[in-house]
C-alpha positions as CSV (number, residue, x, y, z in Angstrom):
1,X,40.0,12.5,-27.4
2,X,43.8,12.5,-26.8
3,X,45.6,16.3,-26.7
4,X,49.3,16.3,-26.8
5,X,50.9,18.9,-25.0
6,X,52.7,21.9,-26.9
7,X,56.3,22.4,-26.1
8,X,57.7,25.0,-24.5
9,X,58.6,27.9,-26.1
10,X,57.0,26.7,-29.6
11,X,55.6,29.2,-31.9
12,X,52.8,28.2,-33.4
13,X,52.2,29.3,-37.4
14,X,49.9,32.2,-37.7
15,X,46.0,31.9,-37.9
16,X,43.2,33.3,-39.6
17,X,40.0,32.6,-37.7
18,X,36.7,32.8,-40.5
19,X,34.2,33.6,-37.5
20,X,30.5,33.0,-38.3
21,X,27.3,32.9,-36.7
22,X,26.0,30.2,-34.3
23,X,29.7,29.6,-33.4
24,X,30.4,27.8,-36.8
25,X,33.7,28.4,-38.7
26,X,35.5,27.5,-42.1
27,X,38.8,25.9,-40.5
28,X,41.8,28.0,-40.0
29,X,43.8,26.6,-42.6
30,X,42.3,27.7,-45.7
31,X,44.0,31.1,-45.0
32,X,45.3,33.0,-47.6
33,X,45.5,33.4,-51.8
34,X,46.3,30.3,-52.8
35,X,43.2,28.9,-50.4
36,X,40.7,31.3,-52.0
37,X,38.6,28.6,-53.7
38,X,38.4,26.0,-50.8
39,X,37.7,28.9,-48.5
40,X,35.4,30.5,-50.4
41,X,33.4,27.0,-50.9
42,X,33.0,26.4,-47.2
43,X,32.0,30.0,-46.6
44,X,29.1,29.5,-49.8
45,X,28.1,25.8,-47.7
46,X,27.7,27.9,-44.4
47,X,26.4,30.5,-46.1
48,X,28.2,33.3,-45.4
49,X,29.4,36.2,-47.6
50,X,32.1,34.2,-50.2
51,X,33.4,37.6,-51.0
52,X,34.6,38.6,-47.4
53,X,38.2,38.2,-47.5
54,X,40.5,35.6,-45.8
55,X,43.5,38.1,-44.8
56,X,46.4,35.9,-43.5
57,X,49.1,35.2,-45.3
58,X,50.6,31.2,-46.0
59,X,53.0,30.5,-43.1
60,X,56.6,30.7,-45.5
61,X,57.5,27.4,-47.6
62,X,54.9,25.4,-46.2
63,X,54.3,22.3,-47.7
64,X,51.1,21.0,-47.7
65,X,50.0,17.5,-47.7
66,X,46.3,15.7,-48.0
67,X,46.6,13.2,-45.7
68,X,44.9,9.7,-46.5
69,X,42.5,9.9,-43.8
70,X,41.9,12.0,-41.0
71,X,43.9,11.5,-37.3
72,X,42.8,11.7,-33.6
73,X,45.0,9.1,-32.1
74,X,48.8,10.1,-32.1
75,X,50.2,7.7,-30.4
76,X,52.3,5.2,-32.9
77,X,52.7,2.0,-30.6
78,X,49.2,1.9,-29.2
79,X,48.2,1.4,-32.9
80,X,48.8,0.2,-36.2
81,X,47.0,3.0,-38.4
82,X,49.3,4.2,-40.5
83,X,48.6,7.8,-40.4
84,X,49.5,7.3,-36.9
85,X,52.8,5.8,-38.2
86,X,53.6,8.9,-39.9
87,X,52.8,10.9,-37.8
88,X,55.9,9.1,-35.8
89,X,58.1,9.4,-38.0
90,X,57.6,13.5,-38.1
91,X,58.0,13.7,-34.3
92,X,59.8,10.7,-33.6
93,X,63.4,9.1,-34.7
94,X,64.3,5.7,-34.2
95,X,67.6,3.4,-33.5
96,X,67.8,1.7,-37.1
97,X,66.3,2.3,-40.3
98,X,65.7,0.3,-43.4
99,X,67.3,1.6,-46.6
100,X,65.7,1.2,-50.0
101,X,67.7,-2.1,-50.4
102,X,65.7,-3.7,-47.4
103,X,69.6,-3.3,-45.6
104,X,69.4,-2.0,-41.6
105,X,71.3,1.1,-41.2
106,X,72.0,2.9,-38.0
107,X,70.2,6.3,-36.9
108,X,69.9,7.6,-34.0
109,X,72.8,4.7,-33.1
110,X,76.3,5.8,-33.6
111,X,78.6,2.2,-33.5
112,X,77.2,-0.9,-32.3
113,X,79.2,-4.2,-31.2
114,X,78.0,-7.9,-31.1
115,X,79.8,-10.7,-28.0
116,X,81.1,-13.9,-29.9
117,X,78.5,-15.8,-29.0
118,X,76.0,-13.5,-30.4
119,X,74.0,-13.0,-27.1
120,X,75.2,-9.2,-26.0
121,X,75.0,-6.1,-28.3
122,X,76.3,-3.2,-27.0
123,X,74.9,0.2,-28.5
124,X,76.4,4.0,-28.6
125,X,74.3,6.8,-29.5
126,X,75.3,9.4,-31.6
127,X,76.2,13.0,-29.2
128,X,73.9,15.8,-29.4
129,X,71.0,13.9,-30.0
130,X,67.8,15.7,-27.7
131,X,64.3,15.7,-26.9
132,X,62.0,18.7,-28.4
133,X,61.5,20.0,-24.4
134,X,65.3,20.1,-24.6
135,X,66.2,17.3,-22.9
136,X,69.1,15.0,-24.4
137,X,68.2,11.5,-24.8
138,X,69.6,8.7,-22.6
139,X,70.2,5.1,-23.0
140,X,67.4,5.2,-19.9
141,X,64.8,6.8,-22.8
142,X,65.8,3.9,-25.3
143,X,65.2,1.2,-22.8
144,X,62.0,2.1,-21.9
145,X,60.9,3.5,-25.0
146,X,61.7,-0.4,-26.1
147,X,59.9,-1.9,-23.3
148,X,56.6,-0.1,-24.2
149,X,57.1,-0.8,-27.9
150,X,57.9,-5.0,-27.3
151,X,54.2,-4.5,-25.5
152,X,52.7,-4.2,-28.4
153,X,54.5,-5.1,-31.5
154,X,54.4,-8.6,-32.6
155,X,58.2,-8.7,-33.5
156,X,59.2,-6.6,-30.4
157,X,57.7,-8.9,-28.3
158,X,59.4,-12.5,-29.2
159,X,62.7,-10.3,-28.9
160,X,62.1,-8.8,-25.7
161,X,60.8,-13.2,-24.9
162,X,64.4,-14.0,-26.4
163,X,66.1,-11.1,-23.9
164,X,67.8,-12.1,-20.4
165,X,68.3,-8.2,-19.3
166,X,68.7,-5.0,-20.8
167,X,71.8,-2.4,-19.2
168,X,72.6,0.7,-18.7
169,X,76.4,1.2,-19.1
170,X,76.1,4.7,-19.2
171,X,74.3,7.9,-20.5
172,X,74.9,7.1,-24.4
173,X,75.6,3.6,-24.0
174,X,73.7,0.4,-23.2
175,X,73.3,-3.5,-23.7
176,X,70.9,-5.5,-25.1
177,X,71.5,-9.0,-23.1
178,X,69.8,-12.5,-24.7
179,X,69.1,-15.2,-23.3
180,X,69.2,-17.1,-26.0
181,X,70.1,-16.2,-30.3
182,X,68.0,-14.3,-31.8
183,X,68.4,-14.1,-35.5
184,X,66.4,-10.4,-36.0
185,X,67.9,-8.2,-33.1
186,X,69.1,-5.5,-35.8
187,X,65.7,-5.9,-38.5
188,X,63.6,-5.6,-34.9
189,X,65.4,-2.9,-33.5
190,X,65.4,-1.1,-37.7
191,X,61.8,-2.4,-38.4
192,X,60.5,0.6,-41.1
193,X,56.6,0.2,-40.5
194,X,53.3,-0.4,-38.0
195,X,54.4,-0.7,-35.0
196,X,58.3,1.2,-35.1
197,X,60.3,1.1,-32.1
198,X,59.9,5.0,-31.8
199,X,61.8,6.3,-28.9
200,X,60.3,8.6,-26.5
201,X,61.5,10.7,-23.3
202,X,61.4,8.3,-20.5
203,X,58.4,9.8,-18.6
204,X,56.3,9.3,-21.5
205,X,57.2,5.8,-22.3
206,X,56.4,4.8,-18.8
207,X,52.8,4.7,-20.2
208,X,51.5,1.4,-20.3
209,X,51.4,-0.1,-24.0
210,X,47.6,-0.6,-23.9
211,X,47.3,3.3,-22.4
212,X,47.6,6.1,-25.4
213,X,50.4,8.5,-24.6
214,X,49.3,12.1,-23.8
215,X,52.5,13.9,-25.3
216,X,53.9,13.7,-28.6
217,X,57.7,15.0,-27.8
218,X,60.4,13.3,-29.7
219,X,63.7,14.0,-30.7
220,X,62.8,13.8,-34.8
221,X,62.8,16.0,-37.6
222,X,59.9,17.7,-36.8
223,X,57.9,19.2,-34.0
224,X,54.1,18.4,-33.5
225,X,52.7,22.1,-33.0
226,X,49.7,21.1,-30.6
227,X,47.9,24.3,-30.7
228,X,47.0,24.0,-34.3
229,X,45.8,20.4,-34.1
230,X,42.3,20.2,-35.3
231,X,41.1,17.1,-35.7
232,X,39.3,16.7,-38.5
233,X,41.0,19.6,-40.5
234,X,44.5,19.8,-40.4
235,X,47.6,18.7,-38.4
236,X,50.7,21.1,-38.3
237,X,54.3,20.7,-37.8
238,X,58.0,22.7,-37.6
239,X,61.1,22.0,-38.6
240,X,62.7,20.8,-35.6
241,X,66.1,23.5,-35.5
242,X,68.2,21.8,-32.8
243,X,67.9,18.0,-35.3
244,X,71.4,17.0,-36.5
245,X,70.7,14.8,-39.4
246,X,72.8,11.7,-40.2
247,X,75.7,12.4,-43.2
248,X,74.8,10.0,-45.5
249,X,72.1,10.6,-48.3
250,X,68.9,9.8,-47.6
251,X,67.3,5.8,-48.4
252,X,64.2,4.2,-46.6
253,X,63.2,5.3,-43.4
254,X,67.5,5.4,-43.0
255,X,70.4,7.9,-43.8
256,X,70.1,12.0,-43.1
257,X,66.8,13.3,-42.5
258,X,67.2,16.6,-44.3
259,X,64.3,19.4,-43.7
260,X,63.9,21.7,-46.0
261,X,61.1,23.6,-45.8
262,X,59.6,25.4,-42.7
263,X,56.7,23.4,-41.9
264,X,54.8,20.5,-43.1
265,X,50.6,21.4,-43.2
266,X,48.4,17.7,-43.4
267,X,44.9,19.1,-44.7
268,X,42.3,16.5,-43.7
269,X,40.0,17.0,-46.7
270,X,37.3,13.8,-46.9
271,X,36.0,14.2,-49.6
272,X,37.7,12.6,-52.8
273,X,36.3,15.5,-55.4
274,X,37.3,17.9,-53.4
275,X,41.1,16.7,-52.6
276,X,41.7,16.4,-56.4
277,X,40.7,20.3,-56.8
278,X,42.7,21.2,-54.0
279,X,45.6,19.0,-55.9
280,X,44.8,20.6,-59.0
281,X,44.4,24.5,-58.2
282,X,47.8,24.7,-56.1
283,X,46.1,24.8,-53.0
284,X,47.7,21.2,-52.1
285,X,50.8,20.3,-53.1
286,X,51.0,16.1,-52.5
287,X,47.7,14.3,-51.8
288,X,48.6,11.2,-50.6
289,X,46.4,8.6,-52.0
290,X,44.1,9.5,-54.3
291,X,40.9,7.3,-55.7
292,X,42.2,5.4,-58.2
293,X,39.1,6.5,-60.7
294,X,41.2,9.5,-60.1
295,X,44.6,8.9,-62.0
296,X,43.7,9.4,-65.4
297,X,42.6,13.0,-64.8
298,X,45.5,13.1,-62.5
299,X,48.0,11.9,-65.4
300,X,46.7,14.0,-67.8
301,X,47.7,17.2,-66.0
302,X,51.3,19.0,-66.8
303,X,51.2,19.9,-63.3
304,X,51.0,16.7,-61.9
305,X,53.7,14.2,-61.4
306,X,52.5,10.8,-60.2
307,X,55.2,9.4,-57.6
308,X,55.6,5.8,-56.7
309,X,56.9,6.4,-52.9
310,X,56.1,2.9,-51.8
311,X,57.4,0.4,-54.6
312,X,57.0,-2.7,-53.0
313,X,53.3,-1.6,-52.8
314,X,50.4,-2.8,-50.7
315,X,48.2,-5.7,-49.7
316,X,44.3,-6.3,-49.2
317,X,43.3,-8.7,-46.6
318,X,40.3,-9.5,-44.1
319,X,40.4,-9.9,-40.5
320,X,38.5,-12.2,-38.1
321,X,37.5,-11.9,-34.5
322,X,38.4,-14.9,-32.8
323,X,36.2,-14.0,-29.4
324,X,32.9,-14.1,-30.6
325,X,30.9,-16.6,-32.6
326,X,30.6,-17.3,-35.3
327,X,34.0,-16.6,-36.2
328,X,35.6,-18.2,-32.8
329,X,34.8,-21.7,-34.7
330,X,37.8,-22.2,-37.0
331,X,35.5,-24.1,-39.8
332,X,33.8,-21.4,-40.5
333,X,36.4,-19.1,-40.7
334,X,37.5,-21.6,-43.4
335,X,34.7,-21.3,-44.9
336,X,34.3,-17.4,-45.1
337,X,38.0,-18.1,-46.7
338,X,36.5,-20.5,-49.1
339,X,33.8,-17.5,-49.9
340,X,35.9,-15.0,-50.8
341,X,37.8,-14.5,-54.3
342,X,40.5,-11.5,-55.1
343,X,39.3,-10.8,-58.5
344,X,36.1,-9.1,-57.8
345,X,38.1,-7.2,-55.1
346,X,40.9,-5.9,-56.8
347,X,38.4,-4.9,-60.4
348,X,36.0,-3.4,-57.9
349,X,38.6,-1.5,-55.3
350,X,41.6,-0.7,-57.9
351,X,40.1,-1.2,-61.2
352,X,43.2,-0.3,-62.9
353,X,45.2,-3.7,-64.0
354,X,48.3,-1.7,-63.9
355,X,47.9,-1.3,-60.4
356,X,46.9,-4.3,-58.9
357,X,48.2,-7.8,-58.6
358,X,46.7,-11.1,-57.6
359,X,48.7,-13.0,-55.4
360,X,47.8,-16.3,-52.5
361,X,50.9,-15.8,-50.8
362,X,50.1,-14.4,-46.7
363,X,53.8,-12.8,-47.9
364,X,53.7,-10.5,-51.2
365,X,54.6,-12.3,-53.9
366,X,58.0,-11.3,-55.4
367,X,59.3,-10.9,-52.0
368,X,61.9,-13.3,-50.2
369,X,59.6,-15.4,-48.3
370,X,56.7,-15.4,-50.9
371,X,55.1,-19.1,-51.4
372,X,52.7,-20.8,-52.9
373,X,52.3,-23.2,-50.4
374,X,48.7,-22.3,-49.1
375,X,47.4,-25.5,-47.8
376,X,44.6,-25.5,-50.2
377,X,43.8,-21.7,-50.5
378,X,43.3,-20.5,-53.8
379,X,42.6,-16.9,-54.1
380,X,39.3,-18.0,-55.9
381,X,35.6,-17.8,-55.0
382,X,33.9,-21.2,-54.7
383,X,30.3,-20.2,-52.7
384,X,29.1,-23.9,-53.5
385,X,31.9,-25.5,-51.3
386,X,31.9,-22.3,-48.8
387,X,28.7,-23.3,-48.0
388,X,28.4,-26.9,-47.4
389,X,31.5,-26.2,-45.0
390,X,29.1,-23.5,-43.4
391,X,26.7,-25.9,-42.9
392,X,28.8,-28.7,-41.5
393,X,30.3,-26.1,-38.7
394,X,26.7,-25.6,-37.3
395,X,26.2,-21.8,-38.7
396,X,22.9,-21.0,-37.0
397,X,22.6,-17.4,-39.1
398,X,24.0,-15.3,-36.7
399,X,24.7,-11.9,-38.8
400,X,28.2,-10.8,-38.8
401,X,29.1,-7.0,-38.3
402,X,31.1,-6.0,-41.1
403,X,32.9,-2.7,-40.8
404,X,32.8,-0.2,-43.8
405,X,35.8,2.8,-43.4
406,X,33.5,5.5,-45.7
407,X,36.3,8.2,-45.7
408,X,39.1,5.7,-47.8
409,X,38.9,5.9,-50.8
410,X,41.2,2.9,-51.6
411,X,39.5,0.4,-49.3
412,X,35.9,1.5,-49.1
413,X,34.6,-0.9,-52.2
414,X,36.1,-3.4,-50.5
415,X,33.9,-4.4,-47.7
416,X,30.8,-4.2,-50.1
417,X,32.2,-6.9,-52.2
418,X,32.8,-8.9,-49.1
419,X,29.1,-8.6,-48.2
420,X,28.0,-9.9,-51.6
421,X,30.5,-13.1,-51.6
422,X,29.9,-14.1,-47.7
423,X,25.9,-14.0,-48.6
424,X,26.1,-16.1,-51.7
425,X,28.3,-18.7,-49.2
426,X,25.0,-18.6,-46.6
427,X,26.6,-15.9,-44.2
428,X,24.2,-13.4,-42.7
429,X,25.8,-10.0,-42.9
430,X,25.4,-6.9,-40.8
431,X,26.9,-4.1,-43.0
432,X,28.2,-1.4,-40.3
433,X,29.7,2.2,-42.2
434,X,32.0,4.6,-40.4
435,X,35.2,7.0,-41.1
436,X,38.4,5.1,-40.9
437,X,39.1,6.3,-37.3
438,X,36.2,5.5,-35.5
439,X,36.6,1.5,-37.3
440,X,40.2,1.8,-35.9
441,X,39.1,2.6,-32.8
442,X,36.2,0.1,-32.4
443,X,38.4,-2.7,-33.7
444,X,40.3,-2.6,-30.7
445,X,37.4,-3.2,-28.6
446,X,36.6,-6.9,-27.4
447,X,32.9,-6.5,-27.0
448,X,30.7,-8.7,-28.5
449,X,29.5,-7.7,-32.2
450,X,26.0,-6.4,-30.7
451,X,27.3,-4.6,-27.8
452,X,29.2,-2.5,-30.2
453,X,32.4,-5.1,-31.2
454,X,32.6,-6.6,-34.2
455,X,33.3,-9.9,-36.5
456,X,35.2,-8.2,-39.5
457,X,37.2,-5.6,-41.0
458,X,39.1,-5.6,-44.4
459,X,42.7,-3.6,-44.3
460,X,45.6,-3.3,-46.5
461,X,49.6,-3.6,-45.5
462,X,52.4,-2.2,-46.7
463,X,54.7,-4.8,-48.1
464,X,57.2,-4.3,-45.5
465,X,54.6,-4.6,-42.7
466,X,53.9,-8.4,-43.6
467,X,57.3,-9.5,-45.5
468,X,58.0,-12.3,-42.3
469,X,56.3,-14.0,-39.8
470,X,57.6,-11.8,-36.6
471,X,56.7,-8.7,-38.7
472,X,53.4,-9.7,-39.8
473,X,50.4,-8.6,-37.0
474,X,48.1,-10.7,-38.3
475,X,51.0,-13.6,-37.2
476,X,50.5,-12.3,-33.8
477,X,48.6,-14.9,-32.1
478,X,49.0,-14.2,-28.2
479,X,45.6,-13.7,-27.6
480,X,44.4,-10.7,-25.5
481,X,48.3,-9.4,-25.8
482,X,48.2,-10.0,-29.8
483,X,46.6,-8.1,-32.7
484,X,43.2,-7.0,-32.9
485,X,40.9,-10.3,-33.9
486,X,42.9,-12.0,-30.7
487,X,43.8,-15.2,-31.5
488,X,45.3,-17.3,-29.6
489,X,47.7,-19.9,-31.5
490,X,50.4,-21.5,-29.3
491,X,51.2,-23.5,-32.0
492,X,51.6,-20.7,-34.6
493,X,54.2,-18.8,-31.5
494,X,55.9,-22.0,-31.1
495,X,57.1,-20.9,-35.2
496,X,57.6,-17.9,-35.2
497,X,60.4,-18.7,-32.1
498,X,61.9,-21.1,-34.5
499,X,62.0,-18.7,-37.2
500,X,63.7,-16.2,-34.9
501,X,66.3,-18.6,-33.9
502,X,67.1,-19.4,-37.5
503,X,70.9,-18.2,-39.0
504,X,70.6,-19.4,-42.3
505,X,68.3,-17.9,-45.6
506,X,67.0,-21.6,-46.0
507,X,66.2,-22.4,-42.8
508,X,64.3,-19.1,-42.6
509,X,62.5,-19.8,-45.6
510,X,61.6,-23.1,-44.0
511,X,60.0,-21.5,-40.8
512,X,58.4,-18.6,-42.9
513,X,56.9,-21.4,-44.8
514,X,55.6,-23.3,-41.8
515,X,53.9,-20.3,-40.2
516,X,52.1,-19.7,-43.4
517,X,50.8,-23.0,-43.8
518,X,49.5,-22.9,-39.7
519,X,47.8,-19.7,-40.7
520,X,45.8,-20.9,-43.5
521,X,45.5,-24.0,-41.5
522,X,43.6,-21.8,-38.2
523,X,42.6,-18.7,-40.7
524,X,44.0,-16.4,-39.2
525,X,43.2,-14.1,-42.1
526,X,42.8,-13.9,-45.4
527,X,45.3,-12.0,-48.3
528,X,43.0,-10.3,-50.7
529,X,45.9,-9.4,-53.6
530,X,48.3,-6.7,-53.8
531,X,47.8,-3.0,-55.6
532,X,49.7,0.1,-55.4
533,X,48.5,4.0,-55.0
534,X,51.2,6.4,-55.8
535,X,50.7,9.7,-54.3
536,X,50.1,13.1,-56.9
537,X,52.3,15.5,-56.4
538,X,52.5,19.1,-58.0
539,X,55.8,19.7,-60.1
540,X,57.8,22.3,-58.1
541,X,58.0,19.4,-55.2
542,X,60.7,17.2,-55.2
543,X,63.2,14.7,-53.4
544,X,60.1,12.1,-52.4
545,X,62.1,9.7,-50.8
546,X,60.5,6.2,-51.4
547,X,60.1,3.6,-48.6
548,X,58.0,1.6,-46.1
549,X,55.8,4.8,-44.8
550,X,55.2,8.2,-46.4
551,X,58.1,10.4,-44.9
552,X,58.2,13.8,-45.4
553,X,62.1,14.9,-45.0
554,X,64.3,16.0,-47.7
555,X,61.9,17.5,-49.7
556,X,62.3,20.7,-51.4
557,X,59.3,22.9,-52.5
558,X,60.0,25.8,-54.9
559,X,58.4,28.8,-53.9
560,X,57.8,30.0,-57.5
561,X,55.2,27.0,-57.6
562,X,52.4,28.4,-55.5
């Protein structure tokens, strides 16, 4: 398991330690009044004495935060999980940002300049800006920060393909050099979701991009407190002091990261029944994603304020692994995409018409480069034609291993309806259950399904993860360096290049609409329809600043409220 190393001369919040026999505890965070019922429930379950107190105080202003699942990898370019992603946006800061507009806005960048023929882009960092060991950051930081990041990221890498050299012109200062035009240097460099070009100290980015970091120091808003990391229970950070925030008010993942409470506290709490209590007797303040049989309790509830922090909302889709039968045989891909309908998904997962839409387009529909140009994909179950399809490929019955995440409650019907459409096409399936972080672990292994791989896993993107080809993962088709599932899709590179050279909105379009169609064409996956989940968050918290990630800065929590 990866451990980050604490900074130097970080103070880490105080602890109450609920000792009990055999070396079992109740975790350290339900400390204090407002934690009585939670603590006091764990302590019944172990069964200890419920009435022995819990002594120490809440840490001051501490906001506190059930995260949507739990966390035990921390490093935001070796993965996609979003809970990773915030995570790095607490710890980290980035070049660009995307406002609330979609528009790219400096950051950590204080002027920028563009040669006439478009092909050098000189960059100034803003002064002052420094690492949480106390180092500043340097041009030499950004570069390899941006190395490691192109390694992974699906847009990174066709910039880095498009670059001729990067240089160092001095400390604050330094040149991106293209070879050739490349029409997204600014939306790469900005990009507001899975994987952000995080920057990292030098030393740390040296890491190889298929290697997880071992620190988490940044030069962001907050700082990771690594002695309170338990996995499985809660995650803690400080406000970073020495963080100048940007002037301008706060939009997207852009403008001035304001912090303005002491800490930030993730609970990981698994259990849906028990988040909403938490929620709902002040001992949490936002939980993050709620189940969505959840919101009319939720709605009813003075206390309660349902936010919308990510308006463009979300979509469902399934991933296949292209190195292992059966799914390495395009036809019957096709024809698991033939199986497969988004009504059942989105009445069995969401269940709330309010909340979900249905939509055929790889990119969300009311977006710039949504189509309906799907090369015959229709959103719609048809078993009777999945199946004569399956049996022209030569399907021999070979189960598939279908991962379950148990421990989401916005994804975890999903799979389940998956099994029952892919068996009514002829698919033998091997229904496999596990928390979300163990799936996001095994996906990235390319073992074969019964020596502990896999041949699919159903996922949902934030809008602004998918909104283009060069953004989209599931568009990364490089094979053993692309996106879990690994395929390997010359053609499909071939344009996505074209789309990056593109100037103009309708050529653009063009190119977007060309990748879509090859991905249908090779199934590269399948969009399952679009929903939302707004996070609930107890009145007394404010300034929620809606974007492409959940981003905890600028909010203020009133005291009085606890």
């Amino acid at each position: 398991m990866q451990r980050d190393t604490l900074v130097e001369g970080q103070v880490a919040a105080p602890r109450t330690v609920v000792a009990i026999a055999h070396g079992r505890r109740c975790p350290a965070w339900l400390s204090g009044r407002r934690l009585a019922g939670l603590a006091a429930a764990c302590m019944l379950a172990l069964g200890l004495d419920a009435a022995e107190p819990v002594r120490a105080a809440d840490a001051p202003n501490e906001l506190r935060v059930i995260a949507h699942s739990n966390i035990t990898m921390l490093d935001p370019i070796w993965t996609t999980a979003y809970l990773t992603r915030n995570f790095g946006y607490m710890v980290y800061d980035t070049l660009f940002g995307t406002d609330a507009e979609g528009r790219i806005q400096p950051q950590m960048v204080q002027d920028w300049t563009v040669s006439a023929d478009g092909l050098t882009w000189t960059f100034t960092l803003r002064e002052g800006l420094k690492f949480h060991d106390g180092e500043p950051v340097t041009s030499a930081d950004v570069i390899m920060s941006l190395r490691r990041w192109a390694s992974r990221d699906t847009l990174g890498g066709l910039l880095e393909q498009s670059l001729d050299h990067y240089d160092i012109l001095d400390d604050r200062t330094f040149q991106l050099v293209l070879a050739q035009p490349f029409g997204m240097v600014l939306e790469a460099l900005g990009k507001p979701s899975s994987n952000v070009p995080f920057i990292m100290p030098e030393r740390v980015a040296r890491t190889p991009g298929d290697q997880q970091i071992r620190e988490a120091i940044g030069s962001g808003p907050y700082r990771f407190v690594e002695s309170e990391f338990r996995p499985g229970e809660s995650v803690l950070f400080v406000r970073n002091e020495d963080y100048v925030p940007r002037d301008e008010p706060p939009s997207g993942t852009a403008g001035g990261k304001q912090v303005y409470v002491d800490q930030v506290r993730w609970l990981i709490i698994r259990d849906p029944q028990t988040q909403l209590n938490a929620l709902l007797n002040g001992e949490a303040d936002i939980l993050e994603q709620p189940a969505f049989e959840q919101y009319p309790v939720l709605a009813a509830d003075p206390d309660i304020e349902i936010v919308n922090a990510q308006p463009a909302g979300l979509q469902y889709s399934m991933r296949f692994n292209f190195k292992h039968p059966p799914f390495d045989n395009p036809e019957i891909r096709r024809a698991a995409m033939l199986a497969l309908g988004q009504e059942q998904f989105l009445k069995t997962q969401v269940g709330i018409a309010d909340y979900y839409r249905f939509c055929t387009s790889m990119f969300p529909c009311g977006t710039p480069f949504a189509s309906e140009q799907t090369g015959g994909y229709t959103g719609r179950a048809d078993p009777a034609a999945a199946r004569a399809l399956l049996e022209k490929a030569g399907y021999q019955g070979e189960p598939v291993v279908l991962l379950q995440p148990t421990d989401l409650s916005h994804i975890n019907k999903l799979p389940l309806v998956a099994r029952q459409q892919l068996e009514r096409a002829g698919f033998k399936v091997d229904l496999q259950s596990m928390d979300w972080q163990t799936l996001v672990s095994r996906r990235a292994r390319q073992d074969a399904p019964a020596q502990g791989g896999w041949n699919l896993f159903l996922t949902a993107w934030v809008a602004e993860d998918i909104l283009n080809p060069l953004t989209m993962a599931m568009m990364n088709a490089r094979g053993d360096q692309g996106w879990f599932g690994w395929q390997d899709d010359p053609e499909l590179e071939r344009i996505k290049r074209e789309f990056a050279r593109a100037t103009t909105d309708a050529d653009k379009k063009q190119w977007a609409e060309r990748a879509q169609l090859r991905a249908f064409e090779t199934a590269s996956h399948v969009p399952l329809g679009q929903y939302i989940v707004p996070p609930a968050v107890r009145k007394g918290v404010t300034g929620i600043v809606p974007a492409g990630a959940q981003v905890y800065w600028n909010i203020r929590k009133d005291p009085q409220g606890e």
